[in-house]
C-alpha positions as YAML, in Angstrom:
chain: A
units: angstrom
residues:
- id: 1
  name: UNK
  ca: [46.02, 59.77, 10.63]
- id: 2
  name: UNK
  ca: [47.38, 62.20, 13.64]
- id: 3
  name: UNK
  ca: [50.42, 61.42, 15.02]
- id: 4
  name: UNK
  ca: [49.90, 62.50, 18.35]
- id: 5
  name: UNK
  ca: [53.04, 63.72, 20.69]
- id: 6
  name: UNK
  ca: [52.53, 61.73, 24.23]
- id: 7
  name: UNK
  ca: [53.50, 64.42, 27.68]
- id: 8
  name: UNK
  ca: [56.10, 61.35, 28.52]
- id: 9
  name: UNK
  ca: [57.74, 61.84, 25.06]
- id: 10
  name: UNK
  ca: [57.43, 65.40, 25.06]
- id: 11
  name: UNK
  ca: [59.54, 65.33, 28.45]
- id: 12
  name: UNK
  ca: [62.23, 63.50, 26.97]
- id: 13
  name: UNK
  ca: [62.18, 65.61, 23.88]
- id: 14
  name: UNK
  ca: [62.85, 68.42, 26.50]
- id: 15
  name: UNK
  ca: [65.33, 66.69, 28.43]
- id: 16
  name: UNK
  ca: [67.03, 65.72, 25.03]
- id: 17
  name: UNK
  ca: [67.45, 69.33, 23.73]
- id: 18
  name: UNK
  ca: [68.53, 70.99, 27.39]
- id: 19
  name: UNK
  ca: [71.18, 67.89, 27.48]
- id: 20
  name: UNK
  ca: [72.43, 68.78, 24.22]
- id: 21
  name: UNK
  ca: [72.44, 72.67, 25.25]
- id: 22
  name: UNK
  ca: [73.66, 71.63, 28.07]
- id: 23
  name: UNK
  ca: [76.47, 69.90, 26.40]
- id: 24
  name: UNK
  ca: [77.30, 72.55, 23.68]
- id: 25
  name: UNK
  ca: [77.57, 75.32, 26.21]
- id: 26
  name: UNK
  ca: [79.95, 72.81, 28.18]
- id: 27
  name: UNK
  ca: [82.10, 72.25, 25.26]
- id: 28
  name: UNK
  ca: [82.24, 76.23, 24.24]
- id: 29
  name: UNK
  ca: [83.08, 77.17, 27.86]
- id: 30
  name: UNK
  ca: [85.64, 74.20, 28.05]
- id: 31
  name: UNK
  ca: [86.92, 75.74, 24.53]
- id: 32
  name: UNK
  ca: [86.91, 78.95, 25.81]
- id: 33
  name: UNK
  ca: [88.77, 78.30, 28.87]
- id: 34
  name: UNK
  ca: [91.48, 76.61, 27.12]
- id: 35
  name: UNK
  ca: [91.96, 79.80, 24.53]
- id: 36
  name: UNK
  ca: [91.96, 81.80, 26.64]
- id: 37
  name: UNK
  ca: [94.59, 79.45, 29.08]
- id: 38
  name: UNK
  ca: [96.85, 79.35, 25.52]
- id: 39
  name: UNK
  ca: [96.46, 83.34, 25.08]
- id: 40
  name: UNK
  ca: [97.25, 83.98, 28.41]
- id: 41
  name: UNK
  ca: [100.68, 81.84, 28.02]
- id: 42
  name: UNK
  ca: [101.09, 83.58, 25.00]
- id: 43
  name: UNK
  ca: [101.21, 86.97, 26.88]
- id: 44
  name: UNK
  ca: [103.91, 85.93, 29.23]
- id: 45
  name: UNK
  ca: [106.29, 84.62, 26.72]
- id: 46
  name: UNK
  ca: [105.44, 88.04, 25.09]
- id: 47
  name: UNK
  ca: [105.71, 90.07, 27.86]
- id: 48
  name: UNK
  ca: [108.79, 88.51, 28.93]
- id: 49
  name: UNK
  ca: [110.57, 88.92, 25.21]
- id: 50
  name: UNK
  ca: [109.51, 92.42, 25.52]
- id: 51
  name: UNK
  ca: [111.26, 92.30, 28.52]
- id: 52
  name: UNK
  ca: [114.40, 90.86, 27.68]
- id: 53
  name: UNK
  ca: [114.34, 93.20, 24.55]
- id: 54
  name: UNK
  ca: [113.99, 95.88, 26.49]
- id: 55
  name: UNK
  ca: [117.06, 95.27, 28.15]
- id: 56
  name: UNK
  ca: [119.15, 94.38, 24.70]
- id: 57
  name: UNK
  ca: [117.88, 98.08, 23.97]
- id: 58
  name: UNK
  ca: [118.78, 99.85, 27.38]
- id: 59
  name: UNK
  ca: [122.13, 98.14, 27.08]
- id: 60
  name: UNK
  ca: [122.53, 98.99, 23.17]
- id: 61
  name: UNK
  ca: [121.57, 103.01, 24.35]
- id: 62
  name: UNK
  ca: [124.28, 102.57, 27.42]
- id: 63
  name: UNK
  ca: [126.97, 101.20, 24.30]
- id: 64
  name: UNK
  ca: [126.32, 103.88, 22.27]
- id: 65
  name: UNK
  ca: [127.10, 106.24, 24.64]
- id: 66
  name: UNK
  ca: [129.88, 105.10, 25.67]
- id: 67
  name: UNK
  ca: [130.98, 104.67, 22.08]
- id: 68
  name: UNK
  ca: [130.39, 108.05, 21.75]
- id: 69
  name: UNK
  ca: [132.36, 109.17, 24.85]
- id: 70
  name: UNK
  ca: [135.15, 107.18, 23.55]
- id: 71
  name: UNK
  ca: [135.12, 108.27, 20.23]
- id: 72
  name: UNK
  ca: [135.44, 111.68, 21.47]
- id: 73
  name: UNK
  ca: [138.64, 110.97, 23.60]
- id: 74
  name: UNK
  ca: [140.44, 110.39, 20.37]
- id: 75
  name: UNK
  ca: [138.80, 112.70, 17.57]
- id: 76
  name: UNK
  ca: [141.42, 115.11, 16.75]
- id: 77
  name: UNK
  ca: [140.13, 118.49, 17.97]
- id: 78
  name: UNK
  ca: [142.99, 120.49, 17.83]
- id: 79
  name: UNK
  ca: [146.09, 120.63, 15.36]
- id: 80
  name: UNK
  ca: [148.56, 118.66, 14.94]
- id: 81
  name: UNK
  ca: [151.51, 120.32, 17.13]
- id: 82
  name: UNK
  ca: [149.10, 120.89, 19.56]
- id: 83
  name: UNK
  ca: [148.30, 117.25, 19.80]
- id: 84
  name: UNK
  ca: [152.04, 116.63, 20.31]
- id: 85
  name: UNK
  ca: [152.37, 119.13, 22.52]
- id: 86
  name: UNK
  ca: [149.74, 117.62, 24.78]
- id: 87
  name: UNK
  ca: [150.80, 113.86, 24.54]
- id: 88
  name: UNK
  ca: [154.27, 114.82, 25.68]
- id: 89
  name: UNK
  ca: [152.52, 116.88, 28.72]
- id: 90
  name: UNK
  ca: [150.64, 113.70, 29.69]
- id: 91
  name: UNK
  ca: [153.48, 111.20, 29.48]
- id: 92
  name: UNK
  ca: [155.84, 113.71, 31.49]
- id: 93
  name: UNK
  ca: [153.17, 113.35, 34.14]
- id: 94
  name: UNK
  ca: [153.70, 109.84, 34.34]
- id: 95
  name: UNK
  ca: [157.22, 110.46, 34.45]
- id: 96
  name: UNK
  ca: [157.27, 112.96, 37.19]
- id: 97
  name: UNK
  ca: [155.70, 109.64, 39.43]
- id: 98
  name: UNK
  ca: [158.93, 108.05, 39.32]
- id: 99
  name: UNK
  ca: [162.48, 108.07, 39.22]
- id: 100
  name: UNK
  ca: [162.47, 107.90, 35.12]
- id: 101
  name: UNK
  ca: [163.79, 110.94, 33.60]
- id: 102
  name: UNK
  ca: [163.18, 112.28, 29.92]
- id: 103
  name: UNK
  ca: [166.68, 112.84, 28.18]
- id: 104
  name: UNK
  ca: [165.08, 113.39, 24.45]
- id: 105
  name: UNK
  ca: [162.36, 114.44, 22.83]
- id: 106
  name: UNK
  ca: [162.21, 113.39, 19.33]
- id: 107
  name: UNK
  ca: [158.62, 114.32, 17.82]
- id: 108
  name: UNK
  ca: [158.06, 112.04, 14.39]
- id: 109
  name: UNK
  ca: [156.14, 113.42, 11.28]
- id: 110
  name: UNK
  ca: [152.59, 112.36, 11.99]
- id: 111
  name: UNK
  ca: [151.29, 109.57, 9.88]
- id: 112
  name: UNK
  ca: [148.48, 109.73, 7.73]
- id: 113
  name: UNK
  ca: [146.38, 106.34, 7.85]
- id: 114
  name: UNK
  ca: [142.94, 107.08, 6.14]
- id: 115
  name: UNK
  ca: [140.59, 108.05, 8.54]
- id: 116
  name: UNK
  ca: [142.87, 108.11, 11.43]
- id: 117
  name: UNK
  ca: [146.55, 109.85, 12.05]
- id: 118
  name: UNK
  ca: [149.12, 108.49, 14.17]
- id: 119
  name: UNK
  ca: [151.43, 110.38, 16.39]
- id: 120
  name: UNK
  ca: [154.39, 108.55, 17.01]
- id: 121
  name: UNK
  ca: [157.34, 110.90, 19.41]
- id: 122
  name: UNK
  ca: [160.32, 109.19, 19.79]
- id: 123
  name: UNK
  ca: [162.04, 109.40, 23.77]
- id: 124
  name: UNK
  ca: [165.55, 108.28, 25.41]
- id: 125
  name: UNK
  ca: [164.21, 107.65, 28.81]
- id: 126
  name: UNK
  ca: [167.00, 106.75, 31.46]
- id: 127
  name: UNK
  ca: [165.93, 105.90, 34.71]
- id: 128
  name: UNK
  ca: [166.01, 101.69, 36.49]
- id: 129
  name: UNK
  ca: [164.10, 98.96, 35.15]
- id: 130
  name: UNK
  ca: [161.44, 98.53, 36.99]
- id: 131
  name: UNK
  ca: [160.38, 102.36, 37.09]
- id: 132
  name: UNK
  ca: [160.71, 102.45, 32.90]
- id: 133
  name: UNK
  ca: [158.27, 99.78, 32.59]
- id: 134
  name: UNK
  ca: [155.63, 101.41, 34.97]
- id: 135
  name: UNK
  ca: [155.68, 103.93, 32.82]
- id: 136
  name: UNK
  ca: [155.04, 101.68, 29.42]
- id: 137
  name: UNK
  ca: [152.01, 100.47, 31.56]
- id: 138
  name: UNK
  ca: [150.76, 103.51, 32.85]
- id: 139
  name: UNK
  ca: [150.98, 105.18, 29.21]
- id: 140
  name: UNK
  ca: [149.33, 101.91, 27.60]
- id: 141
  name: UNK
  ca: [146.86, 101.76, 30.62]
- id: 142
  name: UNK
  ca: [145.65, 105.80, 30.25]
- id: 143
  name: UNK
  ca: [142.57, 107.72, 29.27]
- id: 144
  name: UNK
  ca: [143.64, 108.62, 26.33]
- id: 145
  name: UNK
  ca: [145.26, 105.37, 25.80]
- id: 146
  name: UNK
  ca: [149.05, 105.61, 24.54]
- id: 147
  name: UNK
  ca: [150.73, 102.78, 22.52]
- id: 148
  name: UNK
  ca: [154.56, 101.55, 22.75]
- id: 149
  name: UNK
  ca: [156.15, 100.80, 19.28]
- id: 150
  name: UNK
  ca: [159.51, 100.28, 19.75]
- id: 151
  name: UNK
  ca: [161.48, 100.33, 22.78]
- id: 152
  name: UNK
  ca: [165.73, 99.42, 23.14]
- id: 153
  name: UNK
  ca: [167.49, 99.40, 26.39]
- id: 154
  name: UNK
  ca: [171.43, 100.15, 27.17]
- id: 155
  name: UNK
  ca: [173.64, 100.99, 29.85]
- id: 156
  name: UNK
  ca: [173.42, 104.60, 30.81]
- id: 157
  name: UNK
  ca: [176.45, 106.45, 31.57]
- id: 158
  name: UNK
  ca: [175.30, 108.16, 34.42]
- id: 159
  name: UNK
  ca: [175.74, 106.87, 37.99]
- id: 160
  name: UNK
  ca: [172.32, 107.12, 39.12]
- id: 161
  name: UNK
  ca: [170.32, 105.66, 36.42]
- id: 162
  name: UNK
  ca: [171.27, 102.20, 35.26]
- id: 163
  name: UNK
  ca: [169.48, 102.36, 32.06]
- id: 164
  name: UNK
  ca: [168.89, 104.16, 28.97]
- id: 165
  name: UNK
  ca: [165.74, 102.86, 26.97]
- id: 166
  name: UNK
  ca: [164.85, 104.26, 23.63]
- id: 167
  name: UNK
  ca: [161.18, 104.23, 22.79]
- id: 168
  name: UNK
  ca: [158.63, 105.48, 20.52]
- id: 169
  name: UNK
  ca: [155.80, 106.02, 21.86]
- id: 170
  name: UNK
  ca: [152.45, 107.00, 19.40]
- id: 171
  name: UNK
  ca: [148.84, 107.83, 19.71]
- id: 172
  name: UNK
  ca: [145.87, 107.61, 17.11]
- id: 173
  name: UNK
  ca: [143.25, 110.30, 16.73]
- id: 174
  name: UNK
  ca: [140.22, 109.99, 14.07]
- id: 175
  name: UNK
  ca: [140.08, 112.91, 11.62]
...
């Protein structure tokens, strides 16, 4: 017995398998489209990570620098007198701005902290009120920065300066 294959069957054998090609090759393209939809959101969250890393790392570079710059301003280059020497130059300078005048100079033995020395100089300013705290500030407020330990104010004896204020002022330098 043949089992004989009619043309109308044939045709809808045919129609069958291109519907189920048809159908596969749908579904991969459809699959394909959505990868590649999910890959390309992947790449913009990447891209912008990579981004914002890159400017974490342009800002860490720009910190370093400037870490470096500042570490410089206070690693002791020089001895220790001449450290002095230049400290007291500087905070005459800020004197010469205003009325304050520098009665004493008392330099302190310089104090050994580890990894860093202080340099404390001890002054008898006399000058008004107003004009001996401007220079605190400008002396806490400068490039090198300068720090006020102790300060005491009295009645001056002279006529043009109401006050006498005793301070020690002190800078650090690394080693």
């Amino acid at each position: 017995m043949k089992f004989g294959v009619q043309p109308s069957q044939r045709r809808l054998v045919l129609i069958l398998i291109v519907l189920v090609a048809g159908y596969g090759i749908f579904s991969a393209g459809e699959y394909a489209w959505k990868s590649r939809q999910q890959l390309d959101e992947r790449i913009v969250r990447a891209e912008a990570a990579l981004a914002n890393a890159r400017q974490i790392l342009s800002r860490a570079q720009k910190n370093r620098t400037l870490d470096e710059q500042t570490a410089g301003l206070y690693q002791q280059r020089d001895s220790d007198e001449a450290v002095r020497s230049q400290m007291i130059q500087v905070l005459q300078g800020f004197v010469s701005q205003g009325t304050v005048r520098i009665v004493d100079v008392k330099p302190q033995p310089v104090r050994d902290r580890g990894f860093y020395k202080e340099f404390p100089i001890a002054f008898t300013l006399e000058g008004p009120f107003s004009d001996i705290m401007r220079f605190f500030y400008e002396a806490e407020n400068s490039s090198p920065k300068f720090r006020i330990q102790e300060f005491r104010f009295s009645q001056s004896r002279s006529a043009k300066a109401p006050l006498l204020c005793q301070t020690v002022v002190f800078r650090m330098m690394l080693k």
